[in-house]
N, CA and C atoms of all chains as a GROMACS GRO file, in nm:
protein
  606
    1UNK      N    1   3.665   0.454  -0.956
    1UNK     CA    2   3.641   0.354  -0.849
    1UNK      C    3   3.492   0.354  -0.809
    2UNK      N    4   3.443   0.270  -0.823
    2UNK     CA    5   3.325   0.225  -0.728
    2UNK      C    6   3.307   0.312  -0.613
    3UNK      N    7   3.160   0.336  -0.575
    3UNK     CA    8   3.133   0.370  -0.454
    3UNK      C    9   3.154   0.288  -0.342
    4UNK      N   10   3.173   0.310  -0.217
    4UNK     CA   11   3.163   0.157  -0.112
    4UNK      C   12   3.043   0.200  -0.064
    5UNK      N   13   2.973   0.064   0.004
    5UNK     CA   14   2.868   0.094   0.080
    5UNK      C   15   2.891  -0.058   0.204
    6UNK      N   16   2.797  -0.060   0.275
    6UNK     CA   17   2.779  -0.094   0.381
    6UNK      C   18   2.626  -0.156   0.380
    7UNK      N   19   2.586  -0.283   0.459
    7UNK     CA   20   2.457  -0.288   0.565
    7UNK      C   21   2.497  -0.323   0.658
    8UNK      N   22   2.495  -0.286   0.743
    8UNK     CA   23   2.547  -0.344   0.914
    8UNK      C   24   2.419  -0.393   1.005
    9UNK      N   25   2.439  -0.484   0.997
    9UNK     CA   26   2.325  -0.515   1.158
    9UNK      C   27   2.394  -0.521   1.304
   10UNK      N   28   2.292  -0.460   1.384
   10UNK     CA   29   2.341  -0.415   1.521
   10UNK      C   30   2.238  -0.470   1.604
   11UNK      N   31   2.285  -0.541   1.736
   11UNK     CA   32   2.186  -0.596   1.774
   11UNK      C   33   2.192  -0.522   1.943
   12UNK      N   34   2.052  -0.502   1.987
   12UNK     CA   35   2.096  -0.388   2.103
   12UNK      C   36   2.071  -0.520   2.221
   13UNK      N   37   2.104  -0.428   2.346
   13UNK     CA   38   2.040  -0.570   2.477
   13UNK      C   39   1.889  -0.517   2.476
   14UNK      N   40   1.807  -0.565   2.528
   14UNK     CA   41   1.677  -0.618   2.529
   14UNK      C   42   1.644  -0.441   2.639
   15UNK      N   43   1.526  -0.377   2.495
   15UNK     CA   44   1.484  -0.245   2.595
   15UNK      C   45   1.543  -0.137   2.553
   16UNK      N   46   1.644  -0.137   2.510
   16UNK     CA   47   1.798  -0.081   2.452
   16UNK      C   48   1.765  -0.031   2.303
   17UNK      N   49   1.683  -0.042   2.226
   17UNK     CA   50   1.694  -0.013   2.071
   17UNK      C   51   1.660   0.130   2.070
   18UNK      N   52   1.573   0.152   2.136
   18UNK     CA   53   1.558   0.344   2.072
   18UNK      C   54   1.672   0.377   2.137
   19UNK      N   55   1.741   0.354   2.248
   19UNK     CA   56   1.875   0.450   2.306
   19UNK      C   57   1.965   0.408   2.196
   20UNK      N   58   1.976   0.333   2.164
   20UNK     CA   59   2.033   0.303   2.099
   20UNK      C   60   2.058   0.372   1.950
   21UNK      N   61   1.934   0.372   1.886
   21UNK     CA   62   1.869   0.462   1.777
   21UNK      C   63   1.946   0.626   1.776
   22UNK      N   64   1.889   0.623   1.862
   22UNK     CA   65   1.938   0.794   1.934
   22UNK      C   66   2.085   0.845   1.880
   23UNK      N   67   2.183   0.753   1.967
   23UNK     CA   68   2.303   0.775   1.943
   23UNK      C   69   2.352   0.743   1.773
   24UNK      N   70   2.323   0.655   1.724
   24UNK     CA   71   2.333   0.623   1.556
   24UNK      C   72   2.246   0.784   1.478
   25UNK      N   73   2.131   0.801   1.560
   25UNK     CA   74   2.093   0.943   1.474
   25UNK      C   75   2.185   1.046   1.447
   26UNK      N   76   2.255   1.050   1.635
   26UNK     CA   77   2.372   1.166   1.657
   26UNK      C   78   2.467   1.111   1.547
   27UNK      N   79   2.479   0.987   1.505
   27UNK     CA   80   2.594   0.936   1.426
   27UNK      C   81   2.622   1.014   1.278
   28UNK      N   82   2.476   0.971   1.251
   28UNK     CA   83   2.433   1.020   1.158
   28UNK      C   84   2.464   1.174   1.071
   29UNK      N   85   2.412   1.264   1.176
   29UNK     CA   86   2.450   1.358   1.212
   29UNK      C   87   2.558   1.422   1.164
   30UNK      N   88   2.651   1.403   1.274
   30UNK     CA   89   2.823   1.393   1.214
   30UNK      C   90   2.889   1.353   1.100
   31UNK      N   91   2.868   1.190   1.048
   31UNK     CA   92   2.923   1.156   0.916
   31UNK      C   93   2.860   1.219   0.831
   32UNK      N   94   2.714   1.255   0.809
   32UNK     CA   95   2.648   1.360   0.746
   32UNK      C   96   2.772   1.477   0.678
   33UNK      N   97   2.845   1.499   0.765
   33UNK     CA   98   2.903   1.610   0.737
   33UNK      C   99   3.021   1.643   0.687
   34UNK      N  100   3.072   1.448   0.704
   34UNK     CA  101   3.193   1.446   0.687
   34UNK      C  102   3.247   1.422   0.495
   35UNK      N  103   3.340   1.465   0.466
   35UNK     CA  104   3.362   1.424   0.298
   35UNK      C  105   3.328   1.292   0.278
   36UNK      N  106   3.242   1.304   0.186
   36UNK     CA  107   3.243   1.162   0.095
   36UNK      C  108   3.113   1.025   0.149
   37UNK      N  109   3.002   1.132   0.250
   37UNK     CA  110   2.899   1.049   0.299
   37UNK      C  111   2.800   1.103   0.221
   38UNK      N  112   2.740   0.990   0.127
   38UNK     CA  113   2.673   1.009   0.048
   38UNK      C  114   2.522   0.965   0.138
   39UNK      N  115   2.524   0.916   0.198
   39UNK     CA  116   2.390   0.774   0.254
   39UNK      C  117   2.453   0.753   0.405
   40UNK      N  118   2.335   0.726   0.478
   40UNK     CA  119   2.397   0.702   0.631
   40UNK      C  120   2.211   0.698   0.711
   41UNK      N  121   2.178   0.514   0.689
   41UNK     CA  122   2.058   0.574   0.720
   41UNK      C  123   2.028   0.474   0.858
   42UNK      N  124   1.972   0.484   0.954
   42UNK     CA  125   1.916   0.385   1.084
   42UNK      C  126   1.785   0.334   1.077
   43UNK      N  127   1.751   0.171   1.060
   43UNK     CA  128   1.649   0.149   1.070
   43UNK      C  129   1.643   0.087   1.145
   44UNK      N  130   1.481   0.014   1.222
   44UNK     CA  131   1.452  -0.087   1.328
   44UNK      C  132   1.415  -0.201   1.192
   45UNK      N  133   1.516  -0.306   1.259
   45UNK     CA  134   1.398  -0.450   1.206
   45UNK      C  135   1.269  -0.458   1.198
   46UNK      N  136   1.170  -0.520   1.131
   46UNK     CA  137   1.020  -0.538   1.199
   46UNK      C  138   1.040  -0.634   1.214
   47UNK      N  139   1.135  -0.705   1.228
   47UNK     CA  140   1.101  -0.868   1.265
   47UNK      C  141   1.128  -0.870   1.416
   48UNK      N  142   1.215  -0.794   1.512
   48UNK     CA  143   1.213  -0.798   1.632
   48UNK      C  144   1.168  -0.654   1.723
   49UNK      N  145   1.262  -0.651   1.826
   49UNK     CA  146   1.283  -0.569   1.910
   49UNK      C  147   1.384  -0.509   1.963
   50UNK      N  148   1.500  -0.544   1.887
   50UNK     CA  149   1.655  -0.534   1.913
   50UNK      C  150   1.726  -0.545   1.793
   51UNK      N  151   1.701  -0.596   1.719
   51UNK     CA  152   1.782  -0.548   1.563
   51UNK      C  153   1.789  -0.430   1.513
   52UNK      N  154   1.920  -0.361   1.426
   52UNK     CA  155   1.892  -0.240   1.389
   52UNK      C  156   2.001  -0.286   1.270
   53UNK      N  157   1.961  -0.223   1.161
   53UNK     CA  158   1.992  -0.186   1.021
   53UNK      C  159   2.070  -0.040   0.955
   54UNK      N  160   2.218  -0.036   0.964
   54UNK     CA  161   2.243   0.039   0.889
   54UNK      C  162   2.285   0.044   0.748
   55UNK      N  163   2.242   0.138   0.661
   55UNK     CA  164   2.303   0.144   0.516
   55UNK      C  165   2.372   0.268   0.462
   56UNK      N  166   2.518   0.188   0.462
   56UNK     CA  167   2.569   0.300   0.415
   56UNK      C  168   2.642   0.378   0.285
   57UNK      N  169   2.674   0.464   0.214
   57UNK     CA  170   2.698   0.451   0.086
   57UNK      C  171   2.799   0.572   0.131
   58UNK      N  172   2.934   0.529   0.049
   58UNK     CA  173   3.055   0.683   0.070
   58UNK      C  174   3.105   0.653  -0.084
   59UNK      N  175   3.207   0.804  -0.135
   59UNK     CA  176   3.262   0.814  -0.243
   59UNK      C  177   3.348   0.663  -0.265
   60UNK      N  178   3.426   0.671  -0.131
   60UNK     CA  179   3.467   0.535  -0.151
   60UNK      C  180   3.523   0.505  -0.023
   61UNK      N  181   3.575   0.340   0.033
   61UNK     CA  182   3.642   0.283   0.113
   61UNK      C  183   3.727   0.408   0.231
   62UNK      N  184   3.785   0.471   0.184
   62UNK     CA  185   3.889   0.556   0.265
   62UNK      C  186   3.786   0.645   0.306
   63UNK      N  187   3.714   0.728   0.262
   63UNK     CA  188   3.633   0.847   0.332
   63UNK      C  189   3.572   0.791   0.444
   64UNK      N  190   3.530   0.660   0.428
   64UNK     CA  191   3.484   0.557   0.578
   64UNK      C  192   3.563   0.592   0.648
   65UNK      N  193   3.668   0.521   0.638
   65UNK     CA  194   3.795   0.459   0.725
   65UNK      C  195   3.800   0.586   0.831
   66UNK      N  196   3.831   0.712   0.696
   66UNK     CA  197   3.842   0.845   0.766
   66UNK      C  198   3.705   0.862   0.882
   67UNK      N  199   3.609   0.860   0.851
   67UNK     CA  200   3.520   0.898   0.924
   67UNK      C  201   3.535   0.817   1.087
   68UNK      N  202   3.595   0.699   1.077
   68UNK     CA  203   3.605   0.648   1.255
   68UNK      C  204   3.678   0.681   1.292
   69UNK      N  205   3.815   0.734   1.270
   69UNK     CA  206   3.893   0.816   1.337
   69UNK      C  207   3.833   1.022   1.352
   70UNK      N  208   3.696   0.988   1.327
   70UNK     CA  209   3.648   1.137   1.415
   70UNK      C  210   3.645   1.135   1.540
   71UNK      N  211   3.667   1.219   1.611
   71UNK     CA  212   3.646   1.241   1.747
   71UNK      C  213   3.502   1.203   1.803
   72UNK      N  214   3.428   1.305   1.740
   72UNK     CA  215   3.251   1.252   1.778
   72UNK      C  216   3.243   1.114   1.706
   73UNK      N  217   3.276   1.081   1.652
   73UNK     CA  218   3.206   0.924   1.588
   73UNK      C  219   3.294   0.839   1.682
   74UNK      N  220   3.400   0.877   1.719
   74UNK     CA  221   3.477   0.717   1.777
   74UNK      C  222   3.388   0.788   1.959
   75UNK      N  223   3.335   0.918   1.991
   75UNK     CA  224   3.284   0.914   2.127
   75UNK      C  225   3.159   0.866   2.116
   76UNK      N  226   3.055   0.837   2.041
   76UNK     CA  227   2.951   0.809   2.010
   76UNK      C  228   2.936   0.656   1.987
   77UNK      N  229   3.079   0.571   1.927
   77UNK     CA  230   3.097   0.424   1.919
   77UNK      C  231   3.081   0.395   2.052
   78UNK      N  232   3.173   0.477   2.156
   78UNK     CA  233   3.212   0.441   2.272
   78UNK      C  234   3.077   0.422   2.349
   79UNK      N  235   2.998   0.536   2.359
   79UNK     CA  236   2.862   0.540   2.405
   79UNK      C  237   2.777   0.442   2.393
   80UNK      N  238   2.802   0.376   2.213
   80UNK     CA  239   2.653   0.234   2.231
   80UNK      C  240   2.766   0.136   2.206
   81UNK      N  241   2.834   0.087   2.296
   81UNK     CA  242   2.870  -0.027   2.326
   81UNK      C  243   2.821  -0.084   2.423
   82UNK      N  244   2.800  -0.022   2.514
   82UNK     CA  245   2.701  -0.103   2.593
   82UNK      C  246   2.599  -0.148   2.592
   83UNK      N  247   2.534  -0.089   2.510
   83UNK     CA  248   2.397  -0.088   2.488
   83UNK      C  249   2.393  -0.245   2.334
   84UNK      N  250   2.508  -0.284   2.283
   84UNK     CA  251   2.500  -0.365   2.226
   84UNK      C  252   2.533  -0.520   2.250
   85UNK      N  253   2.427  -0.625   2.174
   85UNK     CA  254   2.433  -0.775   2.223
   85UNK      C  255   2.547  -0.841   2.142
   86UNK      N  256   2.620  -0.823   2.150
   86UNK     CA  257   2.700  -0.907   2.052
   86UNK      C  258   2.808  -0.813   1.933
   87UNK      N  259   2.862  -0.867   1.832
   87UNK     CA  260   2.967  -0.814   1.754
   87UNK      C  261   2.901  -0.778   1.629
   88UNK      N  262   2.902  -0.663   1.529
   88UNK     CA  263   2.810  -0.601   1.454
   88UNK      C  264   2.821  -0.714   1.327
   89UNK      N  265   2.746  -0.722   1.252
   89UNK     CA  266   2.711  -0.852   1.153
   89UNK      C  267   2.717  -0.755   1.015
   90UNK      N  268   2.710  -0.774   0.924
   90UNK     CA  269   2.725  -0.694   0.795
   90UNK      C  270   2.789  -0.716   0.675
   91UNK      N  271   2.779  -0.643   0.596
   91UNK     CA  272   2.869  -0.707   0.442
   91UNK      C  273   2.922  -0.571   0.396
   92UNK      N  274   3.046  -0.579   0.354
   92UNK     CA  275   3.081  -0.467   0.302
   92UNK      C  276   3.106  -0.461   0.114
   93UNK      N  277   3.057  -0.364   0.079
   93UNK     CA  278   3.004  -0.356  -0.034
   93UNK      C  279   3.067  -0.261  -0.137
   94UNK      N  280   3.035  -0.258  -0.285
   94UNK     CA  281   3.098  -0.219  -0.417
   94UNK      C  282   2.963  -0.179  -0.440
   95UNK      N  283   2.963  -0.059  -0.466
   95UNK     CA  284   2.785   0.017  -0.502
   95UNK      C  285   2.814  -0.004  -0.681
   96UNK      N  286   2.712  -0.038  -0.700
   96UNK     CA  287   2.709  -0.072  -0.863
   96UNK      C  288   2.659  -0.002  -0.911
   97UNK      N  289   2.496   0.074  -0.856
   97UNK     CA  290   2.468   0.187  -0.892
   97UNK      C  291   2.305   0.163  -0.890
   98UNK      N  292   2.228   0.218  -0.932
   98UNK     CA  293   2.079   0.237  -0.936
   98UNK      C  294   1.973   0.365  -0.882
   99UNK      N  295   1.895   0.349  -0.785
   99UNK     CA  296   1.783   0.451  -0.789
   99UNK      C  297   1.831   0.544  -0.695
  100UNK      N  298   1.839   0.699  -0.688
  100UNK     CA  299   1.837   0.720  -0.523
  100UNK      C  300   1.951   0.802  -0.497
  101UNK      N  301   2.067   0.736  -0.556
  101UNK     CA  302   2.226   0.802  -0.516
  101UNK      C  303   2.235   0.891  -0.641
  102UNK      N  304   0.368   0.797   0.922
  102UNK     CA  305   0.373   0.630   0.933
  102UNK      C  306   0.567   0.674   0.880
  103UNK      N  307   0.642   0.580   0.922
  103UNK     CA  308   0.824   0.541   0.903
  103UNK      C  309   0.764   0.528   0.768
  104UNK      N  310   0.870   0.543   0.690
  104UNK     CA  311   0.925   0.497   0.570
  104UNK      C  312   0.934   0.346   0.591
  105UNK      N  313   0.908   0.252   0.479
  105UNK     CA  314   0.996   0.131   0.492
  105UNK      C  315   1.093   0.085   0.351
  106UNK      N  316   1.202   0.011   0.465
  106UNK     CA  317   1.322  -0.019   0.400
  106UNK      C  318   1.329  -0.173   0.390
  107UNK      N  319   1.462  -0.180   0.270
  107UNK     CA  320   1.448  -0.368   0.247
  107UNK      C  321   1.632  -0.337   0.217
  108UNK      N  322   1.698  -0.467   0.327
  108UNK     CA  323   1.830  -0.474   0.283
  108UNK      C  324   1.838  -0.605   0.248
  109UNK      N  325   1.874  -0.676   0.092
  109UNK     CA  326   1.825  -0.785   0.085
  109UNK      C  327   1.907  -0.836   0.005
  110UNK      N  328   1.969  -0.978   0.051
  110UNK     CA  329   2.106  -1.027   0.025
  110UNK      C  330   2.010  -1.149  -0.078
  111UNK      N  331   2.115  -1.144  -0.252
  111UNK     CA  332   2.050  -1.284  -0.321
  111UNK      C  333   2.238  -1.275  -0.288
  112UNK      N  334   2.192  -1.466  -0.366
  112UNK     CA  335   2.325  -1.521  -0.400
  112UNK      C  336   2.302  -1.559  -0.564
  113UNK      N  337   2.408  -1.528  -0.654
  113UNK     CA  338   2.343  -1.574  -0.781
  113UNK      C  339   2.437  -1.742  -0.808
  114UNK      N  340   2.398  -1.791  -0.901
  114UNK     CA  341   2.477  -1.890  -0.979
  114UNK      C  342   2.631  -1.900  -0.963
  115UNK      N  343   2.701  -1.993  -0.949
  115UNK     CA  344   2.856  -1.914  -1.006
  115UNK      C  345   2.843  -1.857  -1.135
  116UNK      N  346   2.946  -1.752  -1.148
  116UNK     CA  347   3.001  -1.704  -1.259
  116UNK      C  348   2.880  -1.580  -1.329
  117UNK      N  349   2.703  -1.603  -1.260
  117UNK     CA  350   2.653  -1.540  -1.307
  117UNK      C  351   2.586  -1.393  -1.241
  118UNK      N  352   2.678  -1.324  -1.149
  118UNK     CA  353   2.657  -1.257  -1.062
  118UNK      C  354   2.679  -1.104  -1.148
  119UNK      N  355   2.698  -1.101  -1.230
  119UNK     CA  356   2.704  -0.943  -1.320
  119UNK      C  357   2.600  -0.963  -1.410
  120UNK      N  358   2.537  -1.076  -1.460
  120UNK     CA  359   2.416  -1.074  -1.561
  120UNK      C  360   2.300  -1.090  -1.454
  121UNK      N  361   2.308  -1.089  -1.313
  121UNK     CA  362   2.212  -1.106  -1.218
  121UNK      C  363   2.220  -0.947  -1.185
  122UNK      N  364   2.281  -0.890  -1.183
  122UNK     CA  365   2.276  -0.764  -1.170
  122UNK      C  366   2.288  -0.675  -1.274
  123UNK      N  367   2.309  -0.660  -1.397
  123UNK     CA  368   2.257  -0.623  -1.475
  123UNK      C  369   2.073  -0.602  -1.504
  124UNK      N  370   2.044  -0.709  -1.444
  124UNK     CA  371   1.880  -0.728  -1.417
  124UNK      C  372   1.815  -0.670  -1.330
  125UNK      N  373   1.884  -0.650  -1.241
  125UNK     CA  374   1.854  -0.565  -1.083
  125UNK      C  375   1.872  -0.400  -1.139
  126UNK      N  376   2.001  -0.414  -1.223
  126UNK     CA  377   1.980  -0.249  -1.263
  126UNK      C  378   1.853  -0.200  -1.370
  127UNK      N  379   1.856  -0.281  -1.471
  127UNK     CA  380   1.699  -0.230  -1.484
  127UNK      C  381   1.594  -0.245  -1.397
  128UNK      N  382   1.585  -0.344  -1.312
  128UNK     CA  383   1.448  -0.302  -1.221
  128UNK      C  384   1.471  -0.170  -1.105
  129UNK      N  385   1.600  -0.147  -1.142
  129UNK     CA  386   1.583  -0.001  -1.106
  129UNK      C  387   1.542   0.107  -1.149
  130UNK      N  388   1.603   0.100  -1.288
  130UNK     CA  389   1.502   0.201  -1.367
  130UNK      C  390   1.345   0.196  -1.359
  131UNK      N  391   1.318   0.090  -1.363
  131UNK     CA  392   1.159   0.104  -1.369
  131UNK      C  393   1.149   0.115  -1.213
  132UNK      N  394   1.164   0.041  -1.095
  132UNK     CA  395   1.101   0.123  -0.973
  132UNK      C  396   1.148   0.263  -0.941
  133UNK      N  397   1.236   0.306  -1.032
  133UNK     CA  398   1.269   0.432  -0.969
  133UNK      C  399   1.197   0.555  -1.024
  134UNK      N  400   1.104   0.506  -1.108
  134UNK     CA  401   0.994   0.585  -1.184
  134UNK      C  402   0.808   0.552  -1.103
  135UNK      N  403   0.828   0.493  -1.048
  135UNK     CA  404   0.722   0.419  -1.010
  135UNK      C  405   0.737   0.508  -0.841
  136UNK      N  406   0.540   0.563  -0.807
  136UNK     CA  407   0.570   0.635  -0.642
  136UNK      C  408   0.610   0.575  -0.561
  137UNK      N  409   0.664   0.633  -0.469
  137UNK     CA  410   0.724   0.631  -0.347
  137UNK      C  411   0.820   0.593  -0.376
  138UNK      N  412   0.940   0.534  -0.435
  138UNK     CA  413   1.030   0.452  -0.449
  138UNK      C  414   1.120   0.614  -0.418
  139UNK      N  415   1.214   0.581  -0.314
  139UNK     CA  416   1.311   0.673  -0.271
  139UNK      C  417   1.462   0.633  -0.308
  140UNK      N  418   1.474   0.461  -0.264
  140UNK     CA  419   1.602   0.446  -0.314
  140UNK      C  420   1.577   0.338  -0.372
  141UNK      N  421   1.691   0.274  -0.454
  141UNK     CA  422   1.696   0.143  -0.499
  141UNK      C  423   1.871   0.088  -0.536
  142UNK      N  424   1.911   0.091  -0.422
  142UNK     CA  425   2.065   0.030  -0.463
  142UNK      C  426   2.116  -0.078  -0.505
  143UNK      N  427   2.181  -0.124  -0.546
  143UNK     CA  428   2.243  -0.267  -0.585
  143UNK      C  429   2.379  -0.261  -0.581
  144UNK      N  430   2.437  -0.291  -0.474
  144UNK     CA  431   2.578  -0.364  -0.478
  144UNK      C  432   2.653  -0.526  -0.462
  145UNK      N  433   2.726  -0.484  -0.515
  145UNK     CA  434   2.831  -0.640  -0.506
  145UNK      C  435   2.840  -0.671  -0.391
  146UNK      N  436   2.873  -0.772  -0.274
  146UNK     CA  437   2.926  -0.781  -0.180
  146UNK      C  438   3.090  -0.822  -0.207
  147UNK      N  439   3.186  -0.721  -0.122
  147UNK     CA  440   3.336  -0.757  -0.147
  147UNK      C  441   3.357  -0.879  -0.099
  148UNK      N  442   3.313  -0.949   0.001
  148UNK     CA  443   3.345  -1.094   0.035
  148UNK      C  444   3.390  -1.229  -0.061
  149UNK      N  445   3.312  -1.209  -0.191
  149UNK     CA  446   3.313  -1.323  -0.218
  149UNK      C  447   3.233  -1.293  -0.402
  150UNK      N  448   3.245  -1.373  -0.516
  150UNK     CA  449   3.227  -1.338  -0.628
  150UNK      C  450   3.041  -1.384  -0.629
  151UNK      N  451   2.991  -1.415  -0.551
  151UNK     CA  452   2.786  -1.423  -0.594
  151UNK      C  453   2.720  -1.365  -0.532
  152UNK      N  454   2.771  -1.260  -0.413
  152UNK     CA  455   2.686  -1.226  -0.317
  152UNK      C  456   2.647  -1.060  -0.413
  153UNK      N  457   2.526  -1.029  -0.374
  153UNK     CA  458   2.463  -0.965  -0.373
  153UNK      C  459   2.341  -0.854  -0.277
  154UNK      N  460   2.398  -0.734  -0.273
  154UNK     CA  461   2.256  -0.639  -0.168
  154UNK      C  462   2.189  -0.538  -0.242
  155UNK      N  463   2.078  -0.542  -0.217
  155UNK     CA  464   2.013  -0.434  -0.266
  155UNK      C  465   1.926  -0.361  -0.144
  156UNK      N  466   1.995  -0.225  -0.120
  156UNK     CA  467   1.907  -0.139  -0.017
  156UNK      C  468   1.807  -0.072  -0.080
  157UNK      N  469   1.662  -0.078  -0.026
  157UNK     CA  470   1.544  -0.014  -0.069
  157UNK      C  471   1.466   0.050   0.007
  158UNK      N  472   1.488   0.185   0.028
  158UNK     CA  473   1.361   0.280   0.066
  158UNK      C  474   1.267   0.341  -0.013
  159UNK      N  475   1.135   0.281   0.024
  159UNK     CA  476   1.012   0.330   0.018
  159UNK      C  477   0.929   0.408   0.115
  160UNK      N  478   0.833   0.518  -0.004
  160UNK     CA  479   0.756   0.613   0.166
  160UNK      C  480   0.654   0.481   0.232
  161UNK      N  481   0.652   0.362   0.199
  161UNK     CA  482   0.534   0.307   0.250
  161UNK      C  483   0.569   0.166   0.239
  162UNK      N  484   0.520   0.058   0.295
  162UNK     CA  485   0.556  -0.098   0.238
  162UNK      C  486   0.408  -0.104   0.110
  163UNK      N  487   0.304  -0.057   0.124
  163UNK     CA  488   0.214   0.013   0.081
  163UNK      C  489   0.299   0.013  -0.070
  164UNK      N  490   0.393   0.096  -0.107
  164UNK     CA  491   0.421   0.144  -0.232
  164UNK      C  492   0.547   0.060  -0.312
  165UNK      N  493   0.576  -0.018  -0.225
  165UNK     CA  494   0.704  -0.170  -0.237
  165UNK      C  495   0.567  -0.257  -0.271
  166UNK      N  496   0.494  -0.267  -0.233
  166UNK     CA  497   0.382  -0.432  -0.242
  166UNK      C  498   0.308  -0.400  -0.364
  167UNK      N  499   0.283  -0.270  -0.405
  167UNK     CA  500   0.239  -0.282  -0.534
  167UNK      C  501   0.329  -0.268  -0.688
  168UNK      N  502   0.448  -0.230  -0.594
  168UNK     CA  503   0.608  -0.257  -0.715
  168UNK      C  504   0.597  -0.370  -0.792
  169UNK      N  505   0.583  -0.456  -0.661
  169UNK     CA  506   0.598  -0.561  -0.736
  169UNK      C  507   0.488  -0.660  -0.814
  170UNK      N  508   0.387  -0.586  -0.826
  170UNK     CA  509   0.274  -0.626  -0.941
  170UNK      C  510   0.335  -0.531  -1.084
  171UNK      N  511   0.415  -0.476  -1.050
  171UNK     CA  512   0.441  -0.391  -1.198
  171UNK      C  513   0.456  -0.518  -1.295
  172UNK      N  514   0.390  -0.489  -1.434
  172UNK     CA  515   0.454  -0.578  -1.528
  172UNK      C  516   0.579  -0.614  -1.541
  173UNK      N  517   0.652  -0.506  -1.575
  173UNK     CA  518   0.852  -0.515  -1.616
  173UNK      C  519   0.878  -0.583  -1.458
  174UNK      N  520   0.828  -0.528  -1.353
  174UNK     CA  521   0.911  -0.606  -1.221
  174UNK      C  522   0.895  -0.735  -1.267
  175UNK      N  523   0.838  -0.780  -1.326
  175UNK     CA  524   0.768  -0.933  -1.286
  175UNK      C  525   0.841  -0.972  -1.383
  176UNK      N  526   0.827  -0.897  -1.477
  176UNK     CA  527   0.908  -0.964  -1.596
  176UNK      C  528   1.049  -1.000  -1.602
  177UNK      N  529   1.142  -0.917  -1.525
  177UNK     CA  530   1.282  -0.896  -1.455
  177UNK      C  531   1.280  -1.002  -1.345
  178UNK      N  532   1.227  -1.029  -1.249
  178UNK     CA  533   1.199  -1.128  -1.142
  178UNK      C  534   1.203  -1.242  -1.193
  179UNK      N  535   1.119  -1.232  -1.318
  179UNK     CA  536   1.113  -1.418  -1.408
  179UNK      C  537   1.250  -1.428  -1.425
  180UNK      N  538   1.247  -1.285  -1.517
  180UNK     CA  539   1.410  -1.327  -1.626
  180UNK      C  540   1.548  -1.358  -1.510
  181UNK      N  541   1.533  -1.297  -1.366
  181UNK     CA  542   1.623  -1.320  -1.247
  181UNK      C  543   1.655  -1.500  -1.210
  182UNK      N  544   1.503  -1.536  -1.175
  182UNK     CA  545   1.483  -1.641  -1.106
  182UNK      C  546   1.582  -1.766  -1.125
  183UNK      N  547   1.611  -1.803  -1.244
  183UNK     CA  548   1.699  -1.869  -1.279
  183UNK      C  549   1.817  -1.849  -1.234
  184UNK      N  550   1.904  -1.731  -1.213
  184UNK     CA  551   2.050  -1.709  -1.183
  184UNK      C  552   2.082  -1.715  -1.053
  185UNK      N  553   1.920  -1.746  -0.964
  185UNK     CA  554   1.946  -1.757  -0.830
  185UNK      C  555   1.976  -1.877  -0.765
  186UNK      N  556   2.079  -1.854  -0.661
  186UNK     CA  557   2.120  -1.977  -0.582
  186UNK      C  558   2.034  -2.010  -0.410
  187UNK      N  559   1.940  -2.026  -0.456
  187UNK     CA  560   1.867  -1.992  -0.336
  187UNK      C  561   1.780  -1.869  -0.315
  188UNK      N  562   1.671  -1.875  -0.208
  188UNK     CA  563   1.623  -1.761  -0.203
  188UNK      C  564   1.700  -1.655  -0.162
  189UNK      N  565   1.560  -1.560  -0.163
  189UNK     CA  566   1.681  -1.393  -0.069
  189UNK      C  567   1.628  -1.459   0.002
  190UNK      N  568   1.785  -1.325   0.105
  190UNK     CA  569   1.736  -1.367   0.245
  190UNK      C  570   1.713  -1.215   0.225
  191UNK      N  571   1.701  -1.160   0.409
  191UNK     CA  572   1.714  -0.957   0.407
  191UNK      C  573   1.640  -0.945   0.538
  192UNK      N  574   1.602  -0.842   0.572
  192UNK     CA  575   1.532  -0.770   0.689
  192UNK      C  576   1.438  -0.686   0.588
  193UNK      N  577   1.301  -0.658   0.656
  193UNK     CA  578   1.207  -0.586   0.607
  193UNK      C  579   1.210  -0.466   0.745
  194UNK      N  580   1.196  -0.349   0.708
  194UNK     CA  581   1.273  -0.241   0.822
  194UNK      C  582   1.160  -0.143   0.806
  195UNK      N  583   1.175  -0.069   0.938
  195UNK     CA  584   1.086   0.063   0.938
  195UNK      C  585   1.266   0.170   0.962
  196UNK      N  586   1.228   0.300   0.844
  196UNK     CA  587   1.356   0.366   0.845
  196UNK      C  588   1.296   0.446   0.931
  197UNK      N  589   1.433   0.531   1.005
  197UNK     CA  590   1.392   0.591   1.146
  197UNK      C  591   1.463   0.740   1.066
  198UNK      N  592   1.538   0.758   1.039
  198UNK     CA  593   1.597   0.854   0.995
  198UNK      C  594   1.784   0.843   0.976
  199UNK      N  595   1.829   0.905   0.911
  199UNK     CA  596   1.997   0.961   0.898
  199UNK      C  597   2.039   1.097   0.773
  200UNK      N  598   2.083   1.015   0.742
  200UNK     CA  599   2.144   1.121   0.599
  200UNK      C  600   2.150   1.079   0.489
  201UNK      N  601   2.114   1.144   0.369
  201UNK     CA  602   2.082   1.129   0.209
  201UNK      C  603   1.982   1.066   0.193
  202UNK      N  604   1.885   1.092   0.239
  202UNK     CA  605   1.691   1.092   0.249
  202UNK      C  606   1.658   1.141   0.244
   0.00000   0.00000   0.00000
């Protein structure tokens, strides 16, 4: 099976992106640790001030799934919801393969 | 200076979305020999049969802007151009940090 991966865009409220940042680092962090997280990375847009970019790469589909039913990851969702403008934007993905992984 | 990252959605032709990526996987081989180049992914998007992402971290935009003077890039870019349905779109990103970097 294919790897799955992820880009998610997250858009914070206005002021909000490094707190924001923060908590996705802690995210980070955690799925880091969890089976089957290959990739788990946080970036800022340069095109604004409130966009944020995640990319993610797992063994496959289910090791995700698994990972939001963690305790710290679903308390850490809970945490930047507020801090977010809107509903997360993204494509979910079939890793084909190339540089890096 | 951040790392910079590129999450960058083509759409190919109908029907020609595995010989559009076939092309993307060699320009992986060659940027993934070429400095700074940290990642170079290419996946399918599950949505739909033309979509296309490729996540790219570089230590620099610096070391992405002269990628793409490489001969073979250019040459892969020509041999691409055709299968595309439109431009990319994507975000040009400063990476902040996570996991498998």
């Amino acid at each position: 099976m294919d790897m799955y991966g992820m880009c998610g865009k997250l858009v914070s409220q206005p002021g909000q992106r490094d707190k924001f940042i923060g908590i996705l680092l802690s995210a980070a962090r955690v799925v880091g640790q969890l089976p089957g997280c290959r990739l788990y990375v946080v970036n800022k847009d340069l095109a604004d001030e409130v966009s944020i970019w995640v990319m993610e790469i797992w063994d496959d589909k289910n090791a995700h799934d698994v990972s939001l039913k963690n305790e710290q990851v679903r308390s850490l969702i809970a945490e930047a919801m507020p801090l977010m403008a809107g509903a997360p934007e993204g494509a979910s993905l079939s890793v084909v393969g190339g540089h890096g992984i």
